[in-house]
C-alpha positions in Angstrom: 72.1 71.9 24.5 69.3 69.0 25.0 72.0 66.5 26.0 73.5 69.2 28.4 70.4 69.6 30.0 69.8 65.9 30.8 73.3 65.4 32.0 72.4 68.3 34.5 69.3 66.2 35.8 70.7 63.1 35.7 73.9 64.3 37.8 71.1 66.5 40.0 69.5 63.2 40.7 72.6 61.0 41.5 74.1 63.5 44.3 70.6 64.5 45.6 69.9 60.3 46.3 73.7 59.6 47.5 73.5 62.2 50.4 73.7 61.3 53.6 71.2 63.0 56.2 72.9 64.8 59.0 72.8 63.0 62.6 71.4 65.8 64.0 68.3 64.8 62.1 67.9 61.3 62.9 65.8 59.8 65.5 67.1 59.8 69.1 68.9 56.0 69.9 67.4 54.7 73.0 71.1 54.1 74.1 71.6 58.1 74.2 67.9 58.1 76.0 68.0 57.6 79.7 64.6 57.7 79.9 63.2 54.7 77.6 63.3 51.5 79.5 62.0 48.1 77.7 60.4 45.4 80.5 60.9 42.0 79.7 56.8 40.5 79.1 59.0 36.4 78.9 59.2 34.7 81.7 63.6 33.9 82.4 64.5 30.8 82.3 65.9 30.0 85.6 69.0 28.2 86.4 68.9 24.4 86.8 70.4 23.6 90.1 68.7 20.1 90.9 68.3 18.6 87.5 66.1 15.7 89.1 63.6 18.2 90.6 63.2 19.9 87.5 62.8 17.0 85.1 59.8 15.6 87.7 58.4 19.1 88.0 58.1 19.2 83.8 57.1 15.4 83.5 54.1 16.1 85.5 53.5 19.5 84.0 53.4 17.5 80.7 50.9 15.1 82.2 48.7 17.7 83.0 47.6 18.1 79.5 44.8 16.1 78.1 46.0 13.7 75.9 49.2 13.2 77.2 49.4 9.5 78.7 53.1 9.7 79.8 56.0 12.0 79.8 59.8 11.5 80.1 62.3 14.0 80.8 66.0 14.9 80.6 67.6 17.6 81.9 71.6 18.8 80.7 73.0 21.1 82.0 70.7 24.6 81.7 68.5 22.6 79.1 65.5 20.2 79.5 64.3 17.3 76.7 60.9 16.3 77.1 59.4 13.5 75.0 55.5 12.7 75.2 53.7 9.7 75.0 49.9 9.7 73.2 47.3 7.1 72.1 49.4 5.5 68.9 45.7 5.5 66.6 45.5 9.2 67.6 46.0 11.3 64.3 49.0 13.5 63.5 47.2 16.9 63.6 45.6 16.0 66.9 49.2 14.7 68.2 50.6 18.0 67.0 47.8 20.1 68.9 48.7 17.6 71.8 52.6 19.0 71.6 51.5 22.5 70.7 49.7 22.5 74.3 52.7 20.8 76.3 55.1 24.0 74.9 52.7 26.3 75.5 52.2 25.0 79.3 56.2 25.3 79.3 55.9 28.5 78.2 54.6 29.9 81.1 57.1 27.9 83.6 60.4 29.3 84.1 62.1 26.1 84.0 59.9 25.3 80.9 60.4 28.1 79.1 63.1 26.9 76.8 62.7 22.9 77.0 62.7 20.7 73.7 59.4 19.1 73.5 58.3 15.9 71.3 55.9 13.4 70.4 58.2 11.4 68.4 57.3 8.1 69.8 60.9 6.3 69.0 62.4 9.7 70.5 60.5 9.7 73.5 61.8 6.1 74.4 65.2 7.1 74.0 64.7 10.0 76.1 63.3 7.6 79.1 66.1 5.1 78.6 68.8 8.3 79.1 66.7 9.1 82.2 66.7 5.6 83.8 70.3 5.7 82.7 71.0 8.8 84.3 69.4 7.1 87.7 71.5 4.2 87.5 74.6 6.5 87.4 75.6 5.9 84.2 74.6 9.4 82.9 78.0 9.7 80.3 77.4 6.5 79.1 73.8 5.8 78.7 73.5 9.1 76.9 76.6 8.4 74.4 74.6 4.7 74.2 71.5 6.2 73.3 72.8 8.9 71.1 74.8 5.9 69.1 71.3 4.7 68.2 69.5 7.7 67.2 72.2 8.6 64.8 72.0 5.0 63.4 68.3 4.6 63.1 68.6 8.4 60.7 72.2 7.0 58.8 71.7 2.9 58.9 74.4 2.9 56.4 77.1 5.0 54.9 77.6 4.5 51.0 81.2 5.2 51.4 81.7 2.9 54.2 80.6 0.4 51.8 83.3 -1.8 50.2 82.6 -3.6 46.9 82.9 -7.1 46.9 86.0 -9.2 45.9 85.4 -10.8 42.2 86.7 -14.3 43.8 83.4 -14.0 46.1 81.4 -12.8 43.9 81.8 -15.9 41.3 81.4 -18.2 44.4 78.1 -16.9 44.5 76.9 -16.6 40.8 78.5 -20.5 41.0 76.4 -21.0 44.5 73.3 -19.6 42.8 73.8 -22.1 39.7 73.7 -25.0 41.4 
């Protein structure tokens, strides 16, 4: 009788947890709600029509931040890279606080609002080089150049791509190194 009793609760338990609540019951979706609106509080990023404009408009908004001793800008399409220059002895938390402020300047700009923003020194040289590029006419080009030597200052060599030496050279050195 016990174990018939338990069985009973357990199997009480397991349908009671597994139902489902009727729909009628839930909270009303916004979609069926005519009357709930949401306003956007974020600025919209606007569309970049004159990519030259823009890039000096964020440069100097960048230089408008203390700290900041220069500022380089790139603009692709709908999206804008900024890179930053500051004093080289200045620390990393301060040069973080530095970028922190630049972003949150862009935050407020509707151009700005989703730009890529560094302090990356190497970076930030690369970014002006594309730009000067870009104003010689050679956008394509000085931008595939550029990218070239980002990816091979973070992979300077790939194991696979390297090729063990042939034994006939490496006994002309051992014999090289001998003499």
């Amino acid at each position: 009788m016990f174990k018939w009793l338990i069985s009973m609760i357990i199997i009480a338990i397991v349908a009671t947890g597994c139902s489902s609540v009727a729909r009628n019951e839930t909270s009303p979706s916004p979609q069926n709600n005519g009357r709930v609106r949401a306003q956007q509080t974020e600025p919209r990023k606007k569309e970049i029509k004159d990519s030259k404009q823009v890039a000096a408009h964020l440069e100097q908004l960048a230089k408008g931040i203390d700290g900041v001793t220069n500022a380089h800008c790139v603009v692709f399409g709908n999206t804008a890279i900024v890179g930053i220059d500051v004093d080289a002895k200045m620390e990393r938390s301060r040069v973080g606080t530095i970028k922190y402020s630049v972003a949150e300047a862009f935050r407020k700009d509707p151009y700005g609002v989703d730009a890529l923003v560094t302090a990356d020194l190497d970076l930030s040289e690369r970014i002006n080089e594309i730009g000067a590029d870009i104003r010689r006419g050679r956008p394509i080009a000085g931008f595939a150049e550029e990218m070239a030597d980002i990816i091979g200052r973070i992979i300077p060599q790939m194991p696979r791509d390297v090729l063990p030496q042939e034994p006939e050279k490496q006994e002309a050195q051992k014999m090289n190194k001998k003499l």
